[in-house]
N, C-alpha and C positions, 0 to 999 in steps of 0.2 A: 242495524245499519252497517253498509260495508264501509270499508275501510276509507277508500276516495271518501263520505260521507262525511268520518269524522274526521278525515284532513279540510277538506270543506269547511267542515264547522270551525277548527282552531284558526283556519286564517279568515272567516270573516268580519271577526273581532266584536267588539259590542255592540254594534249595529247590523248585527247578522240577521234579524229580521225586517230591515229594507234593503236589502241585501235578495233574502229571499223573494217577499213581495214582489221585488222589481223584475224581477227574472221571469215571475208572471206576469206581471205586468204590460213589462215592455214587449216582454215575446207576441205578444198578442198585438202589439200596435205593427203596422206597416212600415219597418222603419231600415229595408234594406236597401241599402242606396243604389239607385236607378241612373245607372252610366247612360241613358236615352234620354236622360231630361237635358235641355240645356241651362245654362246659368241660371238664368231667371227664374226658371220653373223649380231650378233647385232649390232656390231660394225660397220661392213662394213655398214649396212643400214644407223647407224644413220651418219656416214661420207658424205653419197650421198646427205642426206637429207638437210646437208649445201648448197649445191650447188643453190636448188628453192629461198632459204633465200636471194641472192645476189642480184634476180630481187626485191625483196621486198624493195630496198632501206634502209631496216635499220643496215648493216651492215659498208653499205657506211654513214650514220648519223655519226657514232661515232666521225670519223673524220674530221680536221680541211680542210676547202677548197683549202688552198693553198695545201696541200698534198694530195688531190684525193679524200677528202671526200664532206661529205653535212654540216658538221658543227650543228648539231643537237643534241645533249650530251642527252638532256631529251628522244629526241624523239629512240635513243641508246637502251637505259635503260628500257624504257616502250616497246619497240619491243622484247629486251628481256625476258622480265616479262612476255611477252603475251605467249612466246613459253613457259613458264614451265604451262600453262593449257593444256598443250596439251602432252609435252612431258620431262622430266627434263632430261633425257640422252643428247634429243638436245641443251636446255638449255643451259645445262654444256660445250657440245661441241662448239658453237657459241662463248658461252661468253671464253673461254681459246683463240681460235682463233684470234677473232679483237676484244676481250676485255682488255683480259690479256695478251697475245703474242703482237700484233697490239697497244696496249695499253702502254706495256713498248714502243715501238720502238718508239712512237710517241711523247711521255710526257718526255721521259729519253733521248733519240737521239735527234740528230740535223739534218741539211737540208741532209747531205750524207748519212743516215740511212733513212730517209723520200719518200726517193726515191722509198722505198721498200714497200710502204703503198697499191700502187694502186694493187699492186701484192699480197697482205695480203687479201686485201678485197675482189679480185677475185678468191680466192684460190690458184692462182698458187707456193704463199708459206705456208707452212704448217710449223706452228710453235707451241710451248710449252712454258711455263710457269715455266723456275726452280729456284723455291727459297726455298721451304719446304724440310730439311735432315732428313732422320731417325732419330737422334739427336737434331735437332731443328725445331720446327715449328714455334710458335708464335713467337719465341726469336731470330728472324731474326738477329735483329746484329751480336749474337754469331754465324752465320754459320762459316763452316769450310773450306770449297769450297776455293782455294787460284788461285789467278791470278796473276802471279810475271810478270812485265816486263824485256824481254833480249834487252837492248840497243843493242849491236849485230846485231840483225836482225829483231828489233824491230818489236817483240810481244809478244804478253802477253801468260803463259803458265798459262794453265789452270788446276789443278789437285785437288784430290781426297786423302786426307792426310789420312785419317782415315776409317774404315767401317761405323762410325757415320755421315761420312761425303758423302757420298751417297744421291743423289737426290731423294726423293720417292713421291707416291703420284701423281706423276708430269702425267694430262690429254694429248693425245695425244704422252706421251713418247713413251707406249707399243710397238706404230705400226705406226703412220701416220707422226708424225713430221720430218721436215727433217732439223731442225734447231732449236735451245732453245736459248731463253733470260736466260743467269743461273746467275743466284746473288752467287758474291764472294768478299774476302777480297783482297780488289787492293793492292798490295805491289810495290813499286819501291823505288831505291836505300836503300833497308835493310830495308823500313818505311811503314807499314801496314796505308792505308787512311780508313780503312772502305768498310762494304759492297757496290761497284759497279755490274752496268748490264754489260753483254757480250754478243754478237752474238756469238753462237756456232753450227756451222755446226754438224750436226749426223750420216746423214744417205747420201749415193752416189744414185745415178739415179735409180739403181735397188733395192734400200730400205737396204743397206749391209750398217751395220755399220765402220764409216771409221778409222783410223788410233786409237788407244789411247781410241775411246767412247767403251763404255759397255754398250748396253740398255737390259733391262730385263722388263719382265710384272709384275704386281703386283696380276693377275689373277683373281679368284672371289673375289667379292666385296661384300658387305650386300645388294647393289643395284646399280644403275646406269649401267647395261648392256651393255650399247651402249659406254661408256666413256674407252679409253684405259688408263688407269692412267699404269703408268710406271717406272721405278726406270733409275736412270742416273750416271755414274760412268766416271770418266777422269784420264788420266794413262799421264800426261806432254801434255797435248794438247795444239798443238800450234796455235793461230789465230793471224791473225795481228792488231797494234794496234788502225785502224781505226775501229776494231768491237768492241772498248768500249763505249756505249752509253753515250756520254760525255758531254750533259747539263748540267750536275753538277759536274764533275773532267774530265780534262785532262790531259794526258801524252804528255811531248812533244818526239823528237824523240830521245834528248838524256835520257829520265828519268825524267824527273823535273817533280814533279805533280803542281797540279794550280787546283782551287776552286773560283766562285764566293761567296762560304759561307765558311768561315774561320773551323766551330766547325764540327770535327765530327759528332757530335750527331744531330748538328741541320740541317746537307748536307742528315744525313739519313733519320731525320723524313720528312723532306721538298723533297728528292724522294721518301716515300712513300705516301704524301700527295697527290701526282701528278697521284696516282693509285685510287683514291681512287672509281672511278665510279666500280669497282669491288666486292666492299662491298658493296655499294647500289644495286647494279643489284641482289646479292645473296638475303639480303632482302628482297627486291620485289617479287624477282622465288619463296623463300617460300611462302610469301603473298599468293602468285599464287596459288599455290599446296595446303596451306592449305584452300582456297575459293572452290580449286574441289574436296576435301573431305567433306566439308560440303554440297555443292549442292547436293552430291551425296546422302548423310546421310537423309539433310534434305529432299530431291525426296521418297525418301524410307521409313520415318515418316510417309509421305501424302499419304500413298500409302498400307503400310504393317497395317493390322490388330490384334489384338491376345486381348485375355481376352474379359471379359466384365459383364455387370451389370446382367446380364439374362443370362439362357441359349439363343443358337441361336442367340445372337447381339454379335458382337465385335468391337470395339473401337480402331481407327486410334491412331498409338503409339505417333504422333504429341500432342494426347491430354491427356497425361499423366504428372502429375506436373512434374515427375523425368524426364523423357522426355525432358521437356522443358527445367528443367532446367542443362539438360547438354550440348542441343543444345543451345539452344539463345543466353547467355551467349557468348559461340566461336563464333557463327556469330555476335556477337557485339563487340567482340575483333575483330575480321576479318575486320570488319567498318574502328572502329579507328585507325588500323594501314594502312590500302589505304587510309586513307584521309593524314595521318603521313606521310608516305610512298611519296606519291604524293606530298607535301610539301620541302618535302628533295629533291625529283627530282629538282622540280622547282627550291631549293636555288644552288645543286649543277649546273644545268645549267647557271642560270646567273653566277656565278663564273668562271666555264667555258668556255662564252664566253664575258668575259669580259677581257679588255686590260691588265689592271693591278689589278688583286684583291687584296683586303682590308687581310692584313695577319690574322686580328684577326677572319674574316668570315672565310675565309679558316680553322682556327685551330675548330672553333664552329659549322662548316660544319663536319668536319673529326670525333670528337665528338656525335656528332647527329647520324652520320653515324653507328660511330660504335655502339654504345647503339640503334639503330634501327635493325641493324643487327641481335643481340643479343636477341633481344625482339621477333622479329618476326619468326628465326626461334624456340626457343624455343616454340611459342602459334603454328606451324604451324605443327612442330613434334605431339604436343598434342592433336592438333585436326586431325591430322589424326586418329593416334589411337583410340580417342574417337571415330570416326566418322565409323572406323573398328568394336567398339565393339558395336556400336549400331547400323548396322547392322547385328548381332548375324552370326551366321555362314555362311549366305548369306556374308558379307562382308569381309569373308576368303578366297572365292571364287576367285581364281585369275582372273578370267574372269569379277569381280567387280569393278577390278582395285583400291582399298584400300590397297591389299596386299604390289602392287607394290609401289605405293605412300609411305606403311609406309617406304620403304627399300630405296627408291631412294630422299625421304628426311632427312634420319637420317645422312645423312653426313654434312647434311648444318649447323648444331650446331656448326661443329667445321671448314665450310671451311672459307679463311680470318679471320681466328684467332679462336681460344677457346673463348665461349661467356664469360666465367666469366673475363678472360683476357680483353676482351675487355669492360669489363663493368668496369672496373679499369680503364681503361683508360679513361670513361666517367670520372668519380671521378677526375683523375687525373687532368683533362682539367678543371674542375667545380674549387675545393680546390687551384688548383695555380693560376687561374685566368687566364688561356692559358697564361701564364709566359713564353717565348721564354728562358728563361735562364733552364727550367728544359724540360729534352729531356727522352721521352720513362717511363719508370717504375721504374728508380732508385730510393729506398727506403730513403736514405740517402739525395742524392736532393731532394727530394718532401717534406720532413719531415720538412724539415729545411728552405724549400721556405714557406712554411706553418706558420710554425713558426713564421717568423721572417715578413712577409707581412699579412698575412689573417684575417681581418677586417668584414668582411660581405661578403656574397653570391652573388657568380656570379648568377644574374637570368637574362641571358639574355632573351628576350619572344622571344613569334613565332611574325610573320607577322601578326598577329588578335590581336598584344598590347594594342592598344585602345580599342576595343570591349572585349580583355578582362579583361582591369582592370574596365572598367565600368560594366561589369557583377559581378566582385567582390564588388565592392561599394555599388551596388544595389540590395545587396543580403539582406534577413531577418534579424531582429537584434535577441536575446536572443536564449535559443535551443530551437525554434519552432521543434517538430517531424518531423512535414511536412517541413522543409527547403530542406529537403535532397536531394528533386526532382528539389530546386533550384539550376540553372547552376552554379551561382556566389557562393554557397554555396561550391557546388563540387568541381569548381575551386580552391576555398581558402584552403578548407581542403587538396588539393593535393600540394599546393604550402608551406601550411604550413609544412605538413611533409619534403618535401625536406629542407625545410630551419632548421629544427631542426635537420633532420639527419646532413649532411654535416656542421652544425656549432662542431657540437658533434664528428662527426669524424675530425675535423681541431683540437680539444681540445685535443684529443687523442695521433693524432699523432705529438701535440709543445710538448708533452711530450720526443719526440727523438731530440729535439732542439741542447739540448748541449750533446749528444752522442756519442760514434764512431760508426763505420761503422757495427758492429756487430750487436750492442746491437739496434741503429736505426734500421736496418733489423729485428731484434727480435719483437719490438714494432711496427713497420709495418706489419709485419706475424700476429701477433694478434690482430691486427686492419681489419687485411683484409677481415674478412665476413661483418664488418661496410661498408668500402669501397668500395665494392659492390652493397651491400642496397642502399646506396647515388647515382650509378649510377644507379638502377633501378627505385630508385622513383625518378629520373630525367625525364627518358623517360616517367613515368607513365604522369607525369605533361606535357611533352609539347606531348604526344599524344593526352588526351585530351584537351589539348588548338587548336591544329589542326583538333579534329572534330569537336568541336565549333567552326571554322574559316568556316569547310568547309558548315556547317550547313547553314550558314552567306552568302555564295555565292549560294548556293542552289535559282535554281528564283522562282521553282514550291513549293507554300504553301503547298502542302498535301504532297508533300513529304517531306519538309522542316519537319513536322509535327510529321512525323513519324523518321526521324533521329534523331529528336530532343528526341522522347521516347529511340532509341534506342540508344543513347548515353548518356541516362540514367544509363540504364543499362549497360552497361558498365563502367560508375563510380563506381556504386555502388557494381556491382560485385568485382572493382576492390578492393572497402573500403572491402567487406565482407569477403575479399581475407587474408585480413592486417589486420582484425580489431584487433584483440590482440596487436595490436602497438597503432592502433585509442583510444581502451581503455585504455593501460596501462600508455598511456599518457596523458591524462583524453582531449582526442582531441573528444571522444564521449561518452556519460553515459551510463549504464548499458540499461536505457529505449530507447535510440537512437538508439543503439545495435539490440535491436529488430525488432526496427523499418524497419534499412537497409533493416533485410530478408522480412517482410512484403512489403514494398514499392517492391523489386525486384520480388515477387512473384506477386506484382498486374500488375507490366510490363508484365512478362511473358502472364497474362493473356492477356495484353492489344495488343502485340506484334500478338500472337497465330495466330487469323484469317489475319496475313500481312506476314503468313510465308515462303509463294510462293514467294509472292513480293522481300521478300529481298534475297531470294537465285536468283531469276532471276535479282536481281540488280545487283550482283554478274557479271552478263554477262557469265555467261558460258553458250553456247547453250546445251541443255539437250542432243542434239542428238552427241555433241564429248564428254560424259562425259565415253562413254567409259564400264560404268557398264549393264549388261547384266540383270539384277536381275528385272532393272526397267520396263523394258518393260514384262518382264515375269511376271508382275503385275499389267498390261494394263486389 
């Protein structure tokens, strides 16, 4: 095998064989997107194009066996992720379907709703996903959406109190779904429980919406062509009460509700915890998108010539410092976050399909999740663009297929939550110690659990614990310059910042200790870009503790070799990123400073001649990249 091969193989992780399958798979379906279609027909197409995905077995993974599936959670998730190389409108489309639609009915419902699984996965239901109002998105609790039970005739009436309270956004509303999971506030006997799921019928046989629903489109979009996103509107709709997805509240037939978890707060987090492979799958699809912007970039470095020393020679744009240094850089974020990435699969799978999971993994998983989320589509939007503007107006071309990428990823910042939102709630989970008594973002609670319990930092490690506190022990002692290239070195410095930030923001906010509710909100709001920081150098730290893991399982030395430089560099990008924190915290001297750019600048060099290798470790075959430009410069 060459080399690329077995860099290939170390980052495709444990599901490196649908990984591979898919690569054939897909290659062979029609799935390059057709800037001649218009809306509709985009739509239609990418609808049909679910259909090849069913024999591919990974729509049936998601699911539990006793309900129709294959019981595969990782293997889900990674078939997922394979489709956004190729196409994110399908992406999108797949994952609402037996992600999110199939996803509530199977984690939220019980054996009577289960029933409806095998029919999910074979299309014969078409379903939606509503829980985002024009009014609410990340702030799920507060939807507006109300479901009252009528003893009567026991069912739950479904309705639309407000225009804020409008379903939007919602994939699959526009046109195809003929039934929504829609998140509302359960009301029975005068007493609101909190946000619960409903099955709610939409659309009758000939696609007519029925009694009370309102669907409308949401029309163009900045991208995503093929996705009907949709707005949902309920005028008293009535369903009965066996369509409340009732693993976690039931109605009985007079009214009485019942809870196996007493707390509001903690029925709600604990079903959305239950969702959570949604937010890893979005994740990953960036991953995706942002590895086929740079393959694409960096094919086009290797390839495009301009300037040079003499007249009559020019010089591959690959070997230009600025060059490099705005590729290399994102293909070594790109690294660490599919080794991260692949990690997070893996924990969430054992969880998954495990009997009874460990509450405090699950809170530490959901965490992860979201601060991975977070991370990766913001480096995955960036590297798109960058990867657009370095190839100059060749990569405007919509025939380059960059254009599209930039417009059909910029939604992923904000879907499964607003990333800053969610990097809060990294903090949130780190600062309380995953405290089961503080639920969601409450300023007030968190302030005062902080307060009153926070002692030291939660650092729980990854799975490479051992390897990586002896990488830290066994690091250089005094400021040798040259440390910086040591792993245990990197490691500490990144562990150390998290532990100084988040002690600094717990000081911050014991300062709301003995508050009221205001004023603790006031001193929380001005805490809140801290709080953020704390969740971002969390992810920073255990990304790089997961490409050192995966380094570690890596069997091939020469590629082990070369991950090892390039997870250098990406340390150090990261320090060079932040060093005005590294400095002003005397965590690096003015001379060290320098050093960083020196040492990153010697990677690049060292990097340069392996810069095929690592786009094709990437795995994307060159001939579905889609860009027209590359071969016009064969």
């Amino acid at each position: 095998m060459t080399l690329s091969d077995e860099v290939r193989i170390a980052l495709d992780g444990k599901w490196r064989h649908i990984r591979e399958q898919s690569r054939v798979d897909l290659a062979q379906m029609d799935l390059a997107f057709d800037h001649d279609l218009t809306m509709d027909e985009a739509r239609e197409r990418s609808f049909a194009q679910l259909k090849p995905l069913v024999a591919t077995g990974i729509p049936a993974a998601g699911f539990r066996a006793e309900n129709g599936g294959t019981g595969d959670p990782g293997l889900s998730v990674t078939g997922i992720e394979m489709l956004a190389q190729f196409d994110l409108s399908l992406m999108v489309k797949a994952g609402v379907q037996w992600g999110l639609f199939g996803g509530a009915v199977e984690n939220l419902g019980t054996e009577q709703h289960h029933a409806l699984i095998p029919d999910i996965i074979n299309l014969d239901l078409i379903g939606c996903f509503a829980m985002s109002e024009s009014g609410h998105g990340s702030d799920v609790q507060n939807l507006e959406t109300t479901a009252t039970y009528d003893p009567g005739t026991q069912e739950f009436v479904i309705h639309s109190p407000t225009v804020s309270s409008r379903k939007d956004y919602i994939g699959n509303a526009a046109k195809h779904a003929t039934i929504a999971a829609v998140f509302a506030q359960l009301i029975t006997r005068g007493e609101s429980h909190g946000v619960h799921c409903f099955l709610v019928p939409l659309r009758d046989e000939k696609g007519n919406d029925l009694p009370g629903v309102t669907t409308s489109d949401d029309g163009h979009k900045g991208g995503l062509r093929g996705v009907d996103n949709g707005r949902l509107q309920f005028d008293q709709v009535r369903v009965p009460r066996e369509n409340l997805l009732n693993r976690y509240g039931q109605v009985d037939e007079g009214g009485a509700y019942s809870s196996p978890i007493d707390a509001t707060g903690a029925r709600f987090f604990t079903m959305l915890g239950t969702l959570i492979r949604g937010r890893v799958s979005v994740g990953g699809s960036a991953g995706a998108a942002g590895e086929v912007a740079l393959s694409i970039a960096g094919r086009y470095a290797l390839k495009r010539r301009q300037f040079g020393p003499e007249p009559g020679t020019e010089i591959l744009l690959a070997d230009y410092r600025m060059h490099q240094r705005r590729l290399l850089p994102l293909i070594a974020r790109s690294y660490a976050y599919r080794f991260a990435q692949n990690q997070l699969t893996a924990r969430m799978h054992r969880l998954q399909t495990t009997e009874d999971p460990d509450p405090q993994e699950q809170r530490e998983l959901e965490g992860r999740a979201a601060g991975l989320k977070a991370m990766n589509t913001w480096h995955a939007s960036r590297a798109v663009q960058e990867s657009r503007e370095m190839c100059g107006g060749n990569g405007y071309l919509a025939e380059n297929r960059l254009t599209t990428l930039r417009g059909d990823i910029d939604v992923f910042t904000t879907f499964e939550g607003d990333n800053h939102v969610l990097l809060q709630l990294v903090a949130k989970e780190l600062l309380t110690a995953y405290a089961k008594e503080v639920g969601g973002l409450d300023p007030l609670g968190m302030v005062r659990f902080v307060a009153s319990t926070f002692t030291d930092t939660v650092r729980e490690r990854t799975a490479a614990s051992q390897l990586i506190q002896r990488l830290i022990d066994a690091r250089p002692g005094g400021d040798d310059e040259h440390d910086l290239l040591d792993r245990g070195t990197q490691l500490e410095l990144f562990e150390d910042r998290e532990q100084h930030v988040l002690e600094t923001a717990a000081r911050r906010l014991q300062r709301a200790s003995k508050s009221d509710s205001a004023e603790a909100f006031m001193i929380f709001n001005n805490a809140q870009d801290h709080v953020i920081r704390a969740g971002r150098v969390h992810i920073d730290r255990i990304v790089l503790e997961a490409f050192t893991a995966g380094i570690a399982r890596c069997e091939d030395e020469e590629a082990a070799d070369l991950l090892r430089d390039v997870c250098s560099l990406y340390a150090l990008s990261t320090v060079e990123e932040d060093l005005a924190w590294f400095m002003g915290h005397n965590r690096i001297s003015d001379q060290r400073a320098k050093v960083v750019t020196s040492e990153i600048n010697a990677l690049l060099d060292k990097l340069r001649p392996h810069l095929l290798t690592l786009i094709e470790g990437f795995g994307v075959p060159e001939e579905s990249l889609g860009a027209a430009m590359l071969h016009d410069l064969d």
